[in-house]
C-alpha positions in Angstrom: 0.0 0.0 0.0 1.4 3.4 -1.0 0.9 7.2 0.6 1.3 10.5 -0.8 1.2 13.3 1.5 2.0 17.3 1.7 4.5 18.7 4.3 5.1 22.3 6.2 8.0 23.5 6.4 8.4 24.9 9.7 11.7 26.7 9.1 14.2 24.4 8.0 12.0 21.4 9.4 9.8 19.0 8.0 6.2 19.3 9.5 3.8 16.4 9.2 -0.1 16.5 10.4 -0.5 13.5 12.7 -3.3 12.1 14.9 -2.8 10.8 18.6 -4.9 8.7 20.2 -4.8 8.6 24.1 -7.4 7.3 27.0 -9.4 10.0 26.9 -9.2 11.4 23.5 -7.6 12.2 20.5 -5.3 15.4 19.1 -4.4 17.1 16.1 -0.9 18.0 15.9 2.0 19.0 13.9 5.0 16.7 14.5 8.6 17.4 13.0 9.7 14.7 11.1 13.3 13.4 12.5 15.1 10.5 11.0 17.7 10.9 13.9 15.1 10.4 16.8 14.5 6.7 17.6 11.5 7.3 19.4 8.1 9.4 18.3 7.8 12.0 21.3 4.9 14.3 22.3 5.2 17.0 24.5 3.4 16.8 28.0 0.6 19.4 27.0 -0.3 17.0 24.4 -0.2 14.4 26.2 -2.4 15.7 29.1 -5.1 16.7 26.8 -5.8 12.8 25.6 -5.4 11.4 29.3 -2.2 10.8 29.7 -0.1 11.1 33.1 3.2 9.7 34.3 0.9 7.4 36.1 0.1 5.5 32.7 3.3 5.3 31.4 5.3 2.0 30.8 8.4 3.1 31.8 10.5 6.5 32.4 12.5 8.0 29.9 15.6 10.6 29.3 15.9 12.4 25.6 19.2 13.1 24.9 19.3 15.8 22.5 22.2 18.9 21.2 20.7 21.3 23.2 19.1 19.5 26.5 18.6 15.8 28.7 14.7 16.4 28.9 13.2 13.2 31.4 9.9 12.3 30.9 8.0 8.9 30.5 7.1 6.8 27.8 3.3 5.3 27.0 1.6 3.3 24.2 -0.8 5.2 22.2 -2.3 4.5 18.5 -0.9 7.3 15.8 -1.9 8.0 12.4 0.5 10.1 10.3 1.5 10.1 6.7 -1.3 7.9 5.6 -1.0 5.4 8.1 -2.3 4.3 11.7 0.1 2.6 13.9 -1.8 1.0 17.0 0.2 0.2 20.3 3.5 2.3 19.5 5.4 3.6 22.1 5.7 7.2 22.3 7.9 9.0 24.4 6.5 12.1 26.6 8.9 15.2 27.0 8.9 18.8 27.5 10.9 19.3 23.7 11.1 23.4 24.1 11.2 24.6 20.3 7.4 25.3 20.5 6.7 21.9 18.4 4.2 19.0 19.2 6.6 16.7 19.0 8.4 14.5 16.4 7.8 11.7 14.2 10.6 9.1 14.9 12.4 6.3 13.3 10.7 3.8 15.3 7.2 4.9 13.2 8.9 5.5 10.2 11.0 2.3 9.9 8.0 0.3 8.8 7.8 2.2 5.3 9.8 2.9 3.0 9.7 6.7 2.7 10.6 9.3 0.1 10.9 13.1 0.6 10.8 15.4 -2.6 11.3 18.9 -0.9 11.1 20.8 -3.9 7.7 19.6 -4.3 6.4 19.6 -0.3 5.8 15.8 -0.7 6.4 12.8 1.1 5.9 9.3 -0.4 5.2 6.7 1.5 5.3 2.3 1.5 4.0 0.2 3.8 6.7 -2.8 4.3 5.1 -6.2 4.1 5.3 -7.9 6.7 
């Protein structure tokens, strides 16, 4: 099965529209697409808005990144992004600063094959069999 979606760019960074599903609810949000992230991550206000606590989560966490160690926790949650749903991934939940949602990680994106044309604002998008 094959995707095609648009992108924002959200100065030098690729914005994707995603859907996350939580306990309580579900959000809209913009999350930065970053092949050097392992794990999708949501910041907490997100997080908070679909029922989500540190009381829920699976296990803590620490995001290392160039400018910070944020420590949050991490939960499993159903998101839909590119064209696709992923049920029962785990999502990381930490304060990222930046102003951002959040970002879409490798461990979402490694089950597709993806291909970004920037001159055209595009993504496309394979589903790996299985």
């Amino acid at each position: 099965m094959r995707a095609e979606t648009s992108f924002q760019l959200v100065g030098d960074l690729i914005g994707v529209d995603a859907e996350v599903i939580g306990p309580t609810g579900r959000a809209r949000v913009q999350l930065i697409l970053d092949t050097g992230a392992v794990l999708t991550t949501i910041v907490p206000s997100v997080a908070d808005a679909i029922g989500y606590s540190s009381a829920l989560r699976i296990a803590w966490s620490v995001t290392r990144t160039a400018a910070a160690e944020e420590r949050g926790y991490i939960v499993r949650s159903e998101i839909s992004a590119l064209g696709f749903t992923v049920p029962d991934l785990r999502i990381v939940v930490a304060d990222l600063g930046y102003g951002i949602d959040g970002v879409l990680g490798m461990d979402f994106l490694r089950l597709f094959n993806v291909e970004i044309r920037p001159a055209d604002l595009r993504i496309l998008v394979e589903k790996i069999a299985p």
